[in-house]
N, C-alpha and C positions, 0 to 999 in steps of 0.2 A: 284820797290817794292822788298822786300828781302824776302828770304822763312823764313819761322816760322821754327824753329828748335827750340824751349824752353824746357826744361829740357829734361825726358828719357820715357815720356809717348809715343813718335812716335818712340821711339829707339827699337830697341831687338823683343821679342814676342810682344809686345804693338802697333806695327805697324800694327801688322797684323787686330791687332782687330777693330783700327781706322779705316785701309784704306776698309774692309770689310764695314763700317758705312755707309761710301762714295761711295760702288759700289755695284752691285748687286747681290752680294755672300752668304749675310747672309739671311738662310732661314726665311720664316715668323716666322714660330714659336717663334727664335733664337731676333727677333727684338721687340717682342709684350711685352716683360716683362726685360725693362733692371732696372741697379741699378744706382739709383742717389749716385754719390761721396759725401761725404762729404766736405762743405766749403775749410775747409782749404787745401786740397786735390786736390782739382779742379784745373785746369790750367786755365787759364781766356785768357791767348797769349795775341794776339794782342788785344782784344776785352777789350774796356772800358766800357760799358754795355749794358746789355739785357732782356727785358722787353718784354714777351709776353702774349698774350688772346686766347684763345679758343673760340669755338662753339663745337657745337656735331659732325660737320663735316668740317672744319674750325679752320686753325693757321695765327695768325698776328703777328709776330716780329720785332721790331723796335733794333736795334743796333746801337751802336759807336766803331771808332777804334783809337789806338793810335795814326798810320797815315793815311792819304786816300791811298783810295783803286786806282788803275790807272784801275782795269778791274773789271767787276762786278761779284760780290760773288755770291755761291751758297748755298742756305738751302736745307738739305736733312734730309727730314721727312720721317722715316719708307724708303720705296724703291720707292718714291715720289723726286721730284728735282727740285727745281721751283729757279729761276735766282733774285736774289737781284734789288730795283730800289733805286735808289740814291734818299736821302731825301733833302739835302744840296745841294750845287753847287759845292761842293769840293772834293767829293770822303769821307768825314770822317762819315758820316752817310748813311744808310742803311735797306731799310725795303723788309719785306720778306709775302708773303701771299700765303697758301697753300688749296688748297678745295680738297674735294670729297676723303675725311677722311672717315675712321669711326668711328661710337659713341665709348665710353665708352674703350676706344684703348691704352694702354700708348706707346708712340713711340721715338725711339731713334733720336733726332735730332742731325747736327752736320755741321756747317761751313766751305766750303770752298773755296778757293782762287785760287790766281795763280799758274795752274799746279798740281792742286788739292792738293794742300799744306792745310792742316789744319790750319785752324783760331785760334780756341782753343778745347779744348777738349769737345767730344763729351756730353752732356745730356740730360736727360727724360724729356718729356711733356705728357699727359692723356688729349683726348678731353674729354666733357663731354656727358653723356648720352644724348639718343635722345628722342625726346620731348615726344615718348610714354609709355618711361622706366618708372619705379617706383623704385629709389634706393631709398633706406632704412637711408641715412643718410646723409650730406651735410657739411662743414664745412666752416665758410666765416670768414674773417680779414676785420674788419672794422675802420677806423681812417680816421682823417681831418688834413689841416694845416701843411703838412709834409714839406711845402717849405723855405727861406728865404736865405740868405746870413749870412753868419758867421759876416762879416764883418758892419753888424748891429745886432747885438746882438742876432740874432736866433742863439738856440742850435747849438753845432759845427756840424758837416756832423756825424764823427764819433759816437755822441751818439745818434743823430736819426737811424742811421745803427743798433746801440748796441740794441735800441726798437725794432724795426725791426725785428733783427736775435732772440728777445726773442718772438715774436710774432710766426714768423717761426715756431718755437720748436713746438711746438702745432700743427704741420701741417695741417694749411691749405688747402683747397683744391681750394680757391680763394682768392682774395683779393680785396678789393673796397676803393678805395682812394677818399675821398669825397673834393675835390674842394682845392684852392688855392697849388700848387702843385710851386708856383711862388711867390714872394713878388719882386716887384721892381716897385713899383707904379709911374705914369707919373705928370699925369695931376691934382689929385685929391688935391685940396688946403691944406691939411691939411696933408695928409701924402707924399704927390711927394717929396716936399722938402727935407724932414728928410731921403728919399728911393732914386729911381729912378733918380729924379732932381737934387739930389744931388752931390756938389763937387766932396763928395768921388766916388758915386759910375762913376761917369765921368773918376774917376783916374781907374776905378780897369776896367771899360768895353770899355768908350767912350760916345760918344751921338749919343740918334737914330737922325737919317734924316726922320721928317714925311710925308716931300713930295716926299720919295724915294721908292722902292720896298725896301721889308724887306731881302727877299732873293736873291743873286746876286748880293750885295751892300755892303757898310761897315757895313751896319746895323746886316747885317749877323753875322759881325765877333763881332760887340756888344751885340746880342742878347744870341749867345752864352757864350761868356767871363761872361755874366747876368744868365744864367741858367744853365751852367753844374756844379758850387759847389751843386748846390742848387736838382739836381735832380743825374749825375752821379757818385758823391762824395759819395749822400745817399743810392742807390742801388747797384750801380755796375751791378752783373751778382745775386746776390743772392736770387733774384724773378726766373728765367730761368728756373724752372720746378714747377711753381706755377702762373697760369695764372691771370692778373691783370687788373684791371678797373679802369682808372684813371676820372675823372669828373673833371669839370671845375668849378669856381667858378670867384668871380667878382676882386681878385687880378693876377688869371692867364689869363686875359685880363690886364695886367701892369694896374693897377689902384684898387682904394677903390672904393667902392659904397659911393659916396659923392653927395650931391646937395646942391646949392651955387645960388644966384644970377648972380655969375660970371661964374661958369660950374656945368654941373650934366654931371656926369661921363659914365651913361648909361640910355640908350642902348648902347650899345662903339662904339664910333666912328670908324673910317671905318681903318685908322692904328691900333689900337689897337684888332680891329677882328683880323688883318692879322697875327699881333704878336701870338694871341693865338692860332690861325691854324698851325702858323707856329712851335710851339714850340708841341703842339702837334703831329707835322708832323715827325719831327725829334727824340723827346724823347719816347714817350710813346704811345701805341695805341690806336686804335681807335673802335669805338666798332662794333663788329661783327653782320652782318645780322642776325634777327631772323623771321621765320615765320608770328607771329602775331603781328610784326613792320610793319605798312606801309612803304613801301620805299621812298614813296613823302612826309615824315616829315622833317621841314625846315631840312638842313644841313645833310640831308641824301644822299647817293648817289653819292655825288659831282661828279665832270670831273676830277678833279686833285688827287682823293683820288681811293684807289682800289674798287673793284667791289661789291657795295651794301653797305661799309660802312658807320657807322653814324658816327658823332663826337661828337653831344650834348644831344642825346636822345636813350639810351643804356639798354639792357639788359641782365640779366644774370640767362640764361633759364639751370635748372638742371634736365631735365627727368620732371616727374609728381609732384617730392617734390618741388619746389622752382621756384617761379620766382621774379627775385628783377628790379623792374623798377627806371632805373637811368633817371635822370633829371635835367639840368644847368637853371637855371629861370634866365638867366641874360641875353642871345644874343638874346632870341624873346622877350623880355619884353617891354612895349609900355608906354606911358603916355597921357593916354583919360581919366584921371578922373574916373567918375564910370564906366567906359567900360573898362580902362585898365587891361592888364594883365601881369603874369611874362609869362604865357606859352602860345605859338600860340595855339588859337584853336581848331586845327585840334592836337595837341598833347593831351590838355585836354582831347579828346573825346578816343584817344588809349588808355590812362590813366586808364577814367573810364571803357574801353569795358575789359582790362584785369583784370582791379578791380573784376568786376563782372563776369568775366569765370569763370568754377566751375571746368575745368579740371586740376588745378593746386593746391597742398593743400595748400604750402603756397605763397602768395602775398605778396610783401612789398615794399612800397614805397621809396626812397631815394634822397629826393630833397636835392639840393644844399645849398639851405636857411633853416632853420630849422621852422618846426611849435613845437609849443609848449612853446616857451623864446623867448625872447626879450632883448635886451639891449640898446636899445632905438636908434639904427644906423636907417639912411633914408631908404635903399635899405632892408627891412625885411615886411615877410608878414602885421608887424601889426602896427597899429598908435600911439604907447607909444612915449613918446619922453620924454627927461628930463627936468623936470621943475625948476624955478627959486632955489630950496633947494637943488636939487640935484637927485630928487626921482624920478622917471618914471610916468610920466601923460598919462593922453586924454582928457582932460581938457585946455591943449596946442597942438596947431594946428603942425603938424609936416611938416616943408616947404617940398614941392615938393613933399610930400607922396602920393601915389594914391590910393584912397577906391575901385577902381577895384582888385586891388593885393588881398583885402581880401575878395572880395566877390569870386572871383577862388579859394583861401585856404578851403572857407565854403565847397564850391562844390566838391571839392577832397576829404574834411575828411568825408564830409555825405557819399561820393560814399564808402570811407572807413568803414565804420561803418554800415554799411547796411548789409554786409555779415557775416550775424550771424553764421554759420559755421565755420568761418574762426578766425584765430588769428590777428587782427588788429594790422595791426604794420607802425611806421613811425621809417628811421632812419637819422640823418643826422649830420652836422658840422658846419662849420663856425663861432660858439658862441666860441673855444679854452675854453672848460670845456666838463665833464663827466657827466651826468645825465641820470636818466629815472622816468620816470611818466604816469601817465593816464589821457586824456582828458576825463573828464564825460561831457562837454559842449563848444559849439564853438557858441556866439551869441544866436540865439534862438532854434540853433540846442541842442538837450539834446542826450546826448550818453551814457548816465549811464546805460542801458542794455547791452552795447557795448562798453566800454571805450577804447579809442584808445591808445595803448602802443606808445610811444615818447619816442626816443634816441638820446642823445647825443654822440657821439662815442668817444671822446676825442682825444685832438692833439696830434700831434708828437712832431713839433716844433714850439712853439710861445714864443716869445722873453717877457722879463719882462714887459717892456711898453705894449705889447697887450694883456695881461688878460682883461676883460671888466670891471672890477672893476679899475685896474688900467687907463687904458685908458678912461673912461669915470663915475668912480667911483662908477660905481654901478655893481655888475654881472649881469649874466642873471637872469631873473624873468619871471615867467607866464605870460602874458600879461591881460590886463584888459578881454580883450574881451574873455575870456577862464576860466574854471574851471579847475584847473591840480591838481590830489594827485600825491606829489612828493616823491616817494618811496627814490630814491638819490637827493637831490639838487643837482645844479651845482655846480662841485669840480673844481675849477681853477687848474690842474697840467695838465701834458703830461699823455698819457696813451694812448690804446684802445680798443676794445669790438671785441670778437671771438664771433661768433651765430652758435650754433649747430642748424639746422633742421633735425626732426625727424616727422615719417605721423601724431603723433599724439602733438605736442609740440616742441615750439621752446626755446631753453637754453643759455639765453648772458651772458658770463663772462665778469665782466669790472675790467678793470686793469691801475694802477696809480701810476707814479710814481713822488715825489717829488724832486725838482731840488734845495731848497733849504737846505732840512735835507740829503737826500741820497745821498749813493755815485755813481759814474757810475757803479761799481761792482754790485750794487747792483739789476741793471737791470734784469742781467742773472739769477736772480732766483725769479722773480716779477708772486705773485699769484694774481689769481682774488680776488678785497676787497670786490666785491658783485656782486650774481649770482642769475639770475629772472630765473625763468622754468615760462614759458608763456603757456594757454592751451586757447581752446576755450571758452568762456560763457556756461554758462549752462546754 
């Protein structure tokens, strides 16, 4: 391994201030308040990219390097020093987990290597307040859909970046990426083919081995050649002092939510879990302990994972203002007919108990699947399907649908809608369009006292063929089973929704941009086309 010597930031005075970063010299004071570089400015080194999350007292950092590391890295948080654990089998990935933080902190982090060589250049993270704070204001980055390969027609890497870094500009104070973070589907009859199964993609990665270990195998070296255009091409380091919430959805298990005589895709078979463990394991983190998480919620805790975190059932706890309950409805999801569900049980019931806490002002839900539309796919809360014209039914039976899925949807929007104090809010992805609206009605539940806010957050990246109009020729729609005033229909472009939270009102900017009329210039100065200021009922 060769030392990092890259440009003149460890040369001259500049040394001094790194290697201070690195050892125990710089007083507290001096470490509590550093300054984040600007982009272009940054030294990135050896580091391909870095992707971290917070808690109030808790950092998880996942990294990639140019080349493996032969000895393991060290993260030093503030005058903290906790030893890197090898994600990969190779040395080229790298993950990092730091406790017994304190809240509300902003701390200089900083990489290092062999012989305390720096990585790359030092920068800021901020845990966030602790669960009895009351900050005054919150700022979240919300979008779906940011994955795919160039090499099938998803946006290229660079202008999902271009989204990205105009999103940034608005600084954030988080970011929650809702589901499919991966396109390279296997098994699913209708899209493996044209993805995954594919010639090409055989050319550009190889084929997995399903009766091999993922990790430790060639599959390794497929899995990545399959995932780093698609996530380190789109990040890099430019997330590393804006902590991130990646969710899972039913393409980052390589596969569509399809059901077939021949296969139904989920619950995912038992390679395809490992695929998305594993790519989670490697790329992006995983979600951090919180208090009012049980820890025995399926895929909490694991052996192989660090201490107390989750992968599929996440929170992001800010002081007293905000708690945002993330959700994957696709790894517990069952098929019992009227008993099935997308969500274990025992997570339902976390679900509702924090629904109905009253020490948090705001609550929002963030399932993977969206309530509120429909576009008539298998794997969605509700039973529309397309009928013989073309148009969305219940009139026609939808194969392999399960009327359990929607009687758990009923149960979660009432639990939502109950809290007449509160600003009801749903937000989520996977429909690749921008929307919001009001449920006044779910079935026989009536919500018009309480109408539940539904969001769309809008994609990053979704290739021509997958708009739902184009792909199955109709957009998204209300679903029969639902009353929705639709403040914005569903806009088929890229885009996504910033949410101020504030004690008394929550503020979504949504933002769009067209890939047909606009240029990519044009990103860099993309205003919100429409802004809800959300309050409680009266």
């Amino acid at each position: 391994m060769h030392d990092f010597d890259r440009r003149d930031f460890l040369r001259g005075s500049t040394i001094a201030a790194a290697a201070s970063t690195f050892g125990l010299l710089v007083p507290p004071e001096s470490q509590s308040a550093p300054t984040l570089p600007s982009s272009p400015q940054w030294d990135a080194g050896r580091v391909r990219h870095l992707l971290p999350t917070v808690s109030d007292s808790r950092v998880l950092v996942k990294a990639s390097f140019h080349a493996p590391l032969t000895q393991a890295p060290m993260l030093r948080v503030g005058s903290t020093t906790v030893r890197g654990r090898m994600s990969d089998t190779r040395g080229e990935f790298w993950q990092f987990h730091a406790a017994d933080l304190k809240p509300s902190r902003p701390y200089t982090l900083a990489l290092v290597g062999n012989r305390g060589r720096a990585l790359c250049e030092p920068w800021s993270l901020a845990t966030f307040p602790a669960a009895d704070e009351k900050p005054q204001s919150f700022r979240v980055l919300f979008y779906t859909c940011a994955g795919g390969h160039e090499a099938f027609g998803f946006l290229p890497p660079v202008i999902r970046n271009r989204l990205l870094r105009r999103a940034l500009s608005f600084a954030p104070a988080a970011m929650v990426a809702i589901g499919d973070q991966v396109y390279w589907d296997l098994l699913a009859p209708e899209n493996g083919p044209k993805m995954g199964a594919s010639p090409a993609a055989e050319r550009i990665a190889g084929k997995f081995d399903r009766s091999a270990l993922v990790l430790g195998s060639d599959n390794e070296t497929v899995l990545k050649r399959a995932v780093e255009p698609q996530l380190i091409e789109v990040y890099g380091a430019d997330f590393r002092s804006t902590p991130v919430f990646f969710m899972q959805d039913d393409h980052d298990y390589f596969d569509n939510d399809e059901a077939t005589d021949e296969v139904i895709t989920f619950p995912p078979p038992y390679f395809s879990l490992q695929l998305a463990r594993a790519t989670q394991s490697l790329f992006y983190p995983e979600f951090l302990p919180d208090r009012a998480r049980p820890l025995g919620l399926p895929w909490s805790a694991a052996g192989d994972r660090f201490d107390g975190v989750a992968e599929t059932f996440g929170t992001v706890r800010y002081g007293r203002l905000a708690e945002i309950l993330l959700y994957d409805i696709r790894r517990t999801q069952t098929l019992a007919g009227p008993s099935a569900v997308y969500l274990d049980l025992e997570v339902e019931k976390w679900l509702k108990a924090r629904t109905a806490a009253r020490e948090v002002t705001h609550v929002v839900h963030v399932p993977s699947n969206p309530p509120g539309w429909t576009a008539g796919k298998w794997g969605e809360w509700y039973p529309d399907v397309l009928g013989p014209d073309g148009k969305l039914t219940t009139a026609k039976a939808k194969p392999y649908w399960q009327p359990g899925w929607l009687k758990q949807h009923d149960r979660l929007m009432q639990a939502i809608a109950a809290v007449r104090e509160r600003v009801p809010l749903v937000m989520s992805g996977d429909l690749h369009a921008i929307a919001i609206g009001r449920m006044t009605r779910s079935g026989r539940l009536d919500f018009s006292a309480n109408p539940i806010n539904a969001v769309l957050t809008g994609p990053i990246s979704t290739r021509p063929s997958g708009w739902p109009s184009a792909r199955r020729g109709t957009g998204a729609l209300p679903p029969a089973h639902l009353d929705m005033a639709e403040d914005v229909k569903p806009i088929e472009q890229h885009g996504f929704t910033i949410a101020d939270f504030a004690p008394d009102k929550i503020v979504l900017r949504m933002f769009k941009w067209d890939v047909n009329t606009q240029s990519a210039e044009a990103i860099d100065n993309l205003d919100p086309f429409h802004t809800a200021v959300l309050t409680r009922a009266a």
